[in-house]
C-alpha positions as a Markdown table, in Angstrom:
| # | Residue | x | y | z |
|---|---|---|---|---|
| 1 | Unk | -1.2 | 11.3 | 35.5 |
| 2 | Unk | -0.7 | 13.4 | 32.2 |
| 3 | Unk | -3.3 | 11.8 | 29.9 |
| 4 | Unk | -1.6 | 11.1 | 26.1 |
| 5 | Unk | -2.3 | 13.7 | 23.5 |
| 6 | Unk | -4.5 | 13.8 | 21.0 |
| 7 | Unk | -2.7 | 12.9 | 17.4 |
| 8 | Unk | -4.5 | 14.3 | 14.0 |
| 9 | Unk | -2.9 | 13.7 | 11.1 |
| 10 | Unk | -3.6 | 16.0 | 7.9 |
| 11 | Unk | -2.9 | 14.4 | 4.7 |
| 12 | Unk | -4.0 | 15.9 | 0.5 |
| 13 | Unk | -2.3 | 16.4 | -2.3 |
| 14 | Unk | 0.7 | 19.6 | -2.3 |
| 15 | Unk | -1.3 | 22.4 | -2.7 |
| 16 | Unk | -4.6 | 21.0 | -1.3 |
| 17 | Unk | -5.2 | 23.3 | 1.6 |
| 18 | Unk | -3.5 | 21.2 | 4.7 |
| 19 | Unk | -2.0 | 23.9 | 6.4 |
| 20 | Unk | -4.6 | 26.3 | 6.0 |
| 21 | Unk | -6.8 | 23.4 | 7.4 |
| 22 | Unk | -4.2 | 23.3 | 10.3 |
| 23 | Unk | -3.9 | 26.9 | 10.6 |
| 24 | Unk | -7.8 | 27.5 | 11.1 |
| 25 | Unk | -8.3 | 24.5 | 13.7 |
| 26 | Unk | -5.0 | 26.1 | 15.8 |
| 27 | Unk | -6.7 | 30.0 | 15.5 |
| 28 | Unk | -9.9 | 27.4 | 17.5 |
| 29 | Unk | -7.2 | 26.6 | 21.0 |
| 30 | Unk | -4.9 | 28.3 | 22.5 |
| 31 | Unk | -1.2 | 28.2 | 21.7 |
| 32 | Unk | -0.8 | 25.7 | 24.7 |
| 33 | Unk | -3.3 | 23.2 | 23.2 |
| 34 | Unk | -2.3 | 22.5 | 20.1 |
| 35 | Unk | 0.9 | 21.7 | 18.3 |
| 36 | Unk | 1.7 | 21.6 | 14.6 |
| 37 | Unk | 4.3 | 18.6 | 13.3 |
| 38 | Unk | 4.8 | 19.1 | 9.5 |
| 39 | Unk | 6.1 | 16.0 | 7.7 |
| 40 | Unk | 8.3 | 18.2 | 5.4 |
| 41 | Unk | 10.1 | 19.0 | 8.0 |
| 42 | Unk | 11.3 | 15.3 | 8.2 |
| 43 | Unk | 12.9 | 15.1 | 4.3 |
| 44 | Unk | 15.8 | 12.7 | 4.8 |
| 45 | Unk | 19.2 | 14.2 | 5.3 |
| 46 | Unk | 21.3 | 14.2 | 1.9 |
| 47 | Unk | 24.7 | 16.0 | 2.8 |
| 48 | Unk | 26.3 | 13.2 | 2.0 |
| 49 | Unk | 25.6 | 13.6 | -1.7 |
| 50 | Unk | 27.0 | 15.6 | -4.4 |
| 51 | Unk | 24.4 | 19.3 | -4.9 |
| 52 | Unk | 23.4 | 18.0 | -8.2 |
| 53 | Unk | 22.4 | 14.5 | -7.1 |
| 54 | Unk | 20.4 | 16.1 | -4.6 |
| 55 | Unk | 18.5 | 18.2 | -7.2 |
| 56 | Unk | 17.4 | 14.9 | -8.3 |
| 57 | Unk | 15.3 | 14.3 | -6.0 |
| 58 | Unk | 11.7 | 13.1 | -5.7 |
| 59 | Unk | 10.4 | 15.1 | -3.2 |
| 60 | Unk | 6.9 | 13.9 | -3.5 |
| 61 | Unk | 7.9 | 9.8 | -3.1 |
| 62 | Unk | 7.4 | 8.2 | 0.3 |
| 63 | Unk | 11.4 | 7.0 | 0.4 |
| 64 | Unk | 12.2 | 11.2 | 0.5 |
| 65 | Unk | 10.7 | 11.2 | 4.2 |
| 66 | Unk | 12.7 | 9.7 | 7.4 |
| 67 | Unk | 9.3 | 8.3 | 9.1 |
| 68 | Unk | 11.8 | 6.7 | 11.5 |
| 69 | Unk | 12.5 | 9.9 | 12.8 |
| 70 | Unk | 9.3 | 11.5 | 12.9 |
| 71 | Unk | 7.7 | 8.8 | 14.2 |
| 72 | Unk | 10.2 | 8.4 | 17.2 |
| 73 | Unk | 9.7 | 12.2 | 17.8 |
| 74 | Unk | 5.7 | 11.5 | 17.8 |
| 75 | Unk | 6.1 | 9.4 | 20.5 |
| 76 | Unk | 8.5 | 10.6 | 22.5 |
| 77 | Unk | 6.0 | 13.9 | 22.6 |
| 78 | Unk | 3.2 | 11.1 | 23.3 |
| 79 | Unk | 5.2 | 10.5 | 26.6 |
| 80 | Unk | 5.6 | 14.2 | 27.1 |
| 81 | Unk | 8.7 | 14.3 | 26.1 |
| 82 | Unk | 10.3 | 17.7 | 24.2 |
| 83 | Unk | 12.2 | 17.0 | 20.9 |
| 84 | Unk | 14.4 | 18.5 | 18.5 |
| 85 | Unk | 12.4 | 18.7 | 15.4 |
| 86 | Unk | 14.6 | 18.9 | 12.4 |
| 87 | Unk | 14.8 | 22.0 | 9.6 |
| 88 | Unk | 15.2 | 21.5 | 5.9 |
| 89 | Unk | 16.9 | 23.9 | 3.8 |
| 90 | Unk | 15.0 | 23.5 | 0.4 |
| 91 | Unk | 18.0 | 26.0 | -1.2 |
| 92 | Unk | 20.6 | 23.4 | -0.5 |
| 93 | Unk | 17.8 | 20.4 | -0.9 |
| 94 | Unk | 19.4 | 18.9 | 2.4 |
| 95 | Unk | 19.1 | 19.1 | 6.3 |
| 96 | Unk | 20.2 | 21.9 | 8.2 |
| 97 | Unk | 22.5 | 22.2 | 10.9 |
| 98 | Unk | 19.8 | 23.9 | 12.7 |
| 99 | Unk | 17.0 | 22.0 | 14.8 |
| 100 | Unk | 13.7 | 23.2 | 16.7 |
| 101 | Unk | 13.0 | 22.4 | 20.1 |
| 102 | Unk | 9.4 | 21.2 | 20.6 |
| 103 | Unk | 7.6 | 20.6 | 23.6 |
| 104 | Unk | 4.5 | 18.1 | 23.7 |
| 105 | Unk | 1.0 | 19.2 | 24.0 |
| 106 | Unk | -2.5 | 18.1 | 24.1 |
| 107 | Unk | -3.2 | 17.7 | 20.8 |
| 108 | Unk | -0.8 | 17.0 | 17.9 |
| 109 | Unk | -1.6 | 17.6 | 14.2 |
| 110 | Unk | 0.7 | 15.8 | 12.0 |
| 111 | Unk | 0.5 | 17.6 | 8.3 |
| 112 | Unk | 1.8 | 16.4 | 5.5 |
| 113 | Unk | 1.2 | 14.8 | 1.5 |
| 114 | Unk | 2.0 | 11.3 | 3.0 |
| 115 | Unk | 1.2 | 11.8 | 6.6 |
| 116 | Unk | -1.2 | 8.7 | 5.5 |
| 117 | Unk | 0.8 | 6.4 | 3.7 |
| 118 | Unk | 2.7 | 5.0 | 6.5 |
| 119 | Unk | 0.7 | 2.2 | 8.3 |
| 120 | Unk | 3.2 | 3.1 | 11.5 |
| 121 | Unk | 1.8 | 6.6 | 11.5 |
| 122 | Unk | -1.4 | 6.2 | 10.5 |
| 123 | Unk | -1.7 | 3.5 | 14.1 |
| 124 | Unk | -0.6 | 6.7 | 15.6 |
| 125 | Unk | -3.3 | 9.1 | 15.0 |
| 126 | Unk | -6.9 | 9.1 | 16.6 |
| 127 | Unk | -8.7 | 11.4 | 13.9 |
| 128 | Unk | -7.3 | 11.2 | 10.1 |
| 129 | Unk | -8.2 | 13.7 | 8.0 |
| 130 | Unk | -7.9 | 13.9 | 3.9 |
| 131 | Unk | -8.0 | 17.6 | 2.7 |
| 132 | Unk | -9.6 | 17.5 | -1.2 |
| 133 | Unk | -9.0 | 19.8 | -3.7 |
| 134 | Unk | -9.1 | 20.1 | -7.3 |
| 135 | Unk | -5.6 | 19.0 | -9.1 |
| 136 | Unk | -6.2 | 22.7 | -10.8 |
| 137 | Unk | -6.2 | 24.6 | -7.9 |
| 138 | Unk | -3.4 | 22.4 | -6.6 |
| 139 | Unk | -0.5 | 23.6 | -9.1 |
| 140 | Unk | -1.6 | 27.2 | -8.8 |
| 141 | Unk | -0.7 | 27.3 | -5.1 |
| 142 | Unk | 1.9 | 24.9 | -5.8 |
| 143 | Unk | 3.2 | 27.6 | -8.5 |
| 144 | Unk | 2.7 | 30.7 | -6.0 |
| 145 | Unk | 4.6 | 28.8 | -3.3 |
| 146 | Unk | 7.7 | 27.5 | -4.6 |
| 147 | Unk | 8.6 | 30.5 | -7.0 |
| 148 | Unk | 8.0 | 33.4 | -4.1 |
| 149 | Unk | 9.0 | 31.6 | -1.0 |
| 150 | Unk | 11.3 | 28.6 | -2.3 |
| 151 | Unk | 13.2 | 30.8 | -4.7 |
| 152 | Unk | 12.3 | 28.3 | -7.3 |
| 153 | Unk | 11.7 | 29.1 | -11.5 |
| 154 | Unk | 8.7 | 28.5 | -13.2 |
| 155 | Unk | 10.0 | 26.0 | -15.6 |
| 156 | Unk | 11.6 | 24.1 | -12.8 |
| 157 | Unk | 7.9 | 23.8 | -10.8 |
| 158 | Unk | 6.4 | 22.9 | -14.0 |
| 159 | Unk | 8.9 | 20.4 | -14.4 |
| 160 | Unk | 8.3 | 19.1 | -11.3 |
| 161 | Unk | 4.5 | 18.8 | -10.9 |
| 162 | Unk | 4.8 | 16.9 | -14.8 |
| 163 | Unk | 7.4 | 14.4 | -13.6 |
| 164 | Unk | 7.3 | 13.7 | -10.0 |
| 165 | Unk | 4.5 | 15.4 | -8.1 |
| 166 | Unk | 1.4 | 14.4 | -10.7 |
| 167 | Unk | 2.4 | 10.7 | -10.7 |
| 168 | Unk | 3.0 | 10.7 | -7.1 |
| 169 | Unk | -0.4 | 11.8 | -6.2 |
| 170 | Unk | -2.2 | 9.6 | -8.2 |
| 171 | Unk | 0.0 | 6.6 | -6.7 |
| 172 | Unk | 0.7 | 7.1 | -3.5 |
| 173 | Unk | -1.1 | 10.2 | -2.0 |
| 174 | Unk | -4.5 | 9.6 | -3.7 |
| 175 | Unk | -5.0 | 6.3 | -2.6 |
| 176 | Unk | -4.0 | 7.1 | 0.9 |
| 177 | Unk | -7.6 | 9.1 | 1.3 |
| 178 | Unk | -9.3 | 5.2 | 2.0 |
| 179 | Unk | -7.8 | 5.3 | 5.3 |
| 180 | Unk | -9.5 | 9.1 | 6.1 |
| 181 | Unk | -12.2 | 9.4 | 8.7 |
| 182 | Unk | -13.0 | 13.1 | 7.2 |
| 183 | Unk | -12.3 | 14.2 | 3.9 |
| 184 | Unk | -12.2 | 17.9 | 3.6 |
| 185 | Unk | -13.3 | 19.3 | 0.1 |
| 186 | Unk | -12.0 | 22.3 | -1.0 |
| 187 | Unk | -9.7 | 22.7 | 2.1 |
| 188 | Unk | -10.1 | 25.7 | 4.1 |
| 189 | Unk | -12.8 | 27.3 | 2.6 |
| 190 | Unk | -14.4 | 24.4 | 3.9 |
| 191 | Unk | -15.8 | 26.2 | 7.4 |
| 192 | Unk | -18.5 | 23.9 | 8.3 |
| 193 | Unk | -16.2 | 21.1 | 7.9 |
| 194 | Unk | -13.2 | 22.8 | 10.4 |
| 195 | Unk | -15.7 | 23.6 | 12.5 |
| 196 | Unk | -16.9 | 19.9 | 12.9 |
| 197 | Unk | -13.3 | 19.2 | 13.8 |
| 198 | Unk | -12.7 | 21.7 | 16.1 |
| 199 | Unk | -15.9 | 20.9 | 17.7 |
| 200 | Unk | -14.5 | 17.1 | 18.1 |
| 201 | Unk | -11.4 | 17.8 | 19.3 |
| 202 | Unk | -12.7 | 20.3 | 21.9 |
| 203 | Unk | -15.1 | 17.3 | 22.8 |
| 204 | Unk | -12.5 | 15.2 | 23.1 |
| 205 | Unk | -10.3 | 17.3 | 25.3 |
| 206 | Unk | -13.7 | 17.9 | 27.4 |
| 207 | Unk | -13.4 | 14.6 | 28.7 |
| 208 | Unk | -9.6 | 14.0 | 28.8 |
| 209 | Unk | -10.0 | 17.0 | 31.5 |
| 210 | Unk | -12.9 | 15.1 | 33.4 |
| 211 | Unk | -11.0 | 12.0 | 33.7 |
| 212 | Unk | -8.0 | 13.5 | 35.5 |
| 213 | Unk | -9.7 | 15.5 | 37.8 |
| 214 | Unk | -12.0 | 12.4 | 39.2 |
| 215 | Unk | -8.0 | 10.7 | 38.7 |
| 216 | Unk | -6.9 | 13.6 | 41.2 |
| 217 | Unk | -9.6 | 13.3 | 43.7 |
C-alpha cells in the first residue's frame, strides 16, 4: 500500500525567500522525492474579462487564488493521482491554454504568499513553514523579479507593492505566520534552519519506508 505523501506548505510575504527555501530543501532528495506545487500557479482564470479589468487586479488578495482547484489537485496527488497543474500567463494577467502534467510523489511542498491563509489547506499540510524576511529586502527582490522576468515597469511595481501588496501582507499574509510550526528568518540564507527541515522530512520518510516493508512481509 503506497503510504500518503508528505504535504509542506511554504508560506512569507512576495519576496521573502520561499522558493529559494524550496529550492534548497529539493537540491536535499532526489527529483523522485519531492515535488514543488506553487500557489501562483493557481491565480483564477479571468478570460472572461475585458484586458483592462484584468490589470486591475489584486494579485496579492486571497479571492485572486482558485483554492478549489489547488486543493482538489493536492488531493488527488494525495491518492497518487497525476494532475494537470494549471499555467498563468502574467502578460495577459489570465490563464493559459497550456497546462502541466504532474505526477504525485512522496513529499509535496506547497509554496506560496497565502499557502497559509486557507484553513482547507492548512488541514492539508503535516509541517507549515513561515519564511521571514525584512519588508526591505522584500521589494528589492520583488523589484528585480517583476521588471527582468515579468516584463513589468518600475512605476508599475512601485505602484503595486504601495497599493495592493503592502496592505495585503500586513492583513492577510502576516497574520497567517500564527499557524507556522517553523518560521524561517532571513529565508534561504537561513542554512541551519533548511537543514533542520531537511533533516525532518528525511526522518519522516525513514519511517514511511519501514512501515511498508514490515506492511509487505
Amino acid at each position: 500500500m503506497q503510504k500518503k505523501p508528505v504535504v509542506i506548505g511554504v508560506a512569507g510575504g512576495s519576496g521573502s525567500g520561499k522558493t529559494t527555501v524550496t529550492k534548497s530543501i529539493c537540491q536535499r532528495f532526489s527529483d523522485k522525492t519531492i515535488l514543488v506545487v506553487e500557489q501562483d500557479y493557481y491565480y483564477k482564470d479571468q478570460g472572461h474579462l475585458p484586458f483592462e479589468e484584468r490589470l486591475n487586479t489584486n494579485y496579492d488578495h486571497p479571492l485572486a487564488f482558485d483554492n478549489d482547484l489547488l486543493i482538489k489537485h493536492i488531493r488527488q496527488l494525495m491518492n497518487q493521482q497525476t494532475i494537470e497543474k494549471p499555467v498563468y500567463d502574467y502578460k495577459h494577467h489570465t490563464r493559459s491554454n497550456d497546462v502541466i502534467e504532474v505526477e504525485p510523489k512522496e513529499v509535496i511542498i506547497l509554496e506560496g504568499i497565502l499557502i497559509l491563509e486557507d484553513p482547507r489547506l492548512v488541514d492539508l499540510m503535516d509541517i507549515k513553514v513561515f519564511v521571514d524576511t525584512d519588508a526591505d529586502v522584500r521589494i528589492i527582490r520583488r523589484l528585480l523579479r517583476d521588471i527582468k522576468e515579468r516584463g513589468r515597469t518600475l512605476d508599475s511595481v512601485i505602484d503595486q507593492y504601495v497599493n495592493n501588496v503592502r496592505p495585503m501582507h500586513l492583513q492577510f499574509v502576516e497574520p497567517t505566520k500564527r499557524y507556522a510550526d517553523i518560521i524561517i528568518p532571513e529565508g534561504g540564507q537561513n542554512h541551519v534552519a533548511i537543514d533542520i527541515m531537511a533533516t525532518k522530512i528525511e526522518t519522516i520518510l525513514s519511517k514511511n519506508h519501514e512501515k511498508q516493508l514490515k506492511e509487505k512481509y
